[in-house]
C-alpha positions, -999 to +999 in steps of 0.1 A: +141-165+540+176-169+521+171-190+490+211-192+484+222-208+518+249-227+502+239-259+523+227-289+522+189-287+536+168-319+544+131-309+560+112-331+577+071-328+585+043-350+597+011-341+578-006-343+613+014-315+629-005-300+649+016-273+653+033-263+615+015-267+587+028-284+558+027-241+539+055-238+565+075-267+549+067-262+517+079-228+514+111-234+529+121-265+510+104-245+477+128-215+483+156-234+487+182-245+462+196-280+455+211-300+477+178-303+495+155-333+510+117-339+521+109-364+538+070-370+554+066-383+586+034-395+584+019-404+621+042-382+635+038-356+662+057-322+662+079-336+690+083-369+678+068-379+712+066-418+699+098-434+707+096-450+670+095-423+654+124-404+669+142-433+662+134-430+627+144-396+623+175-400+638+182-426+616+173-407+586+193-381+595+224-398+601+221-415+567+212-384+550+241-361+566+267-387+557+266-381+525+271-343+531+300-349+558+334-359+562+332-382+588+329-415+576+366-427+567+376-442+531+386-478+532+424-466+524+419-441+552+413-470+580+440-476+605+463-505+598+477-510+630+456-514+662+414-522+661+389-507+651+356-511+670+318-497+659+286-501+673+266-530+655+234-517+664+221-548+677+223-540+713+233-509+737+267-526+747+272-550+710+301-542+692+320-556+662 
C-alpha cells in the first residue's frame, strides 16, 4: 500500500459489511496522508443495494470531490452572454 499517493482519498465503509471489515478501511485511510476522508455508512450494505443509500453516497461524493476539482466555475468565470441552465434537483426534467 503507497502511503504518498499524492491524492486526495475519501473512504467510505458500512460497519455492517458483510464483505470488508472495517481493518480493511482503517488501514488504508491510516496509511494514507492528508488530504483524506471517512465517512461511515452505517446501515449500508457492500453494494449499496438500498436505493437511499446510493443516493447518499453519490451525493457525498460529489460534494466531497468538488472541493478537490476544477469543475465548478468562479462567479467571474460564468458566461455573460447566452443562459446558463443546471439541474435543480427537484425533479428528473426541473431546471433553473
Amino acid at each position: 500500500m503507497r502511503a504518498h499517493l499524492h491524492k486526495a482519498l475519501l473512504v467510505m465503509h458500512s460497519p455492517t459489511d458483510d464483505l470488508v471489515g472495517i481493518e480493511n478501511a482503517s488501514a488504508i485511510f491510516t496509511a494514507a496522508k492528508h488530504p483524506k476522508s471517512f465517512v461511515s455508512l452505517h446501515g449500508a450494505d457492500h453494494l449499496l443495494s438500498k436505493r437511499a443509500d446510493a443516493v447518499y453516497v453519490a451525493e457525498v461524493i460529489a460534494a466531497w470531490s468538488e472541493r478537490y476539482l476544477d469543475m465548478v466555475p468562479e462567479p467571474d468565470e460564468m458566461p455573460t452572454d447566452g443562459v446558463l441552465v443546471g439541474e435543480t434537483g427537484n425533479g428528473k426534467f426541473e431546471q433553473s
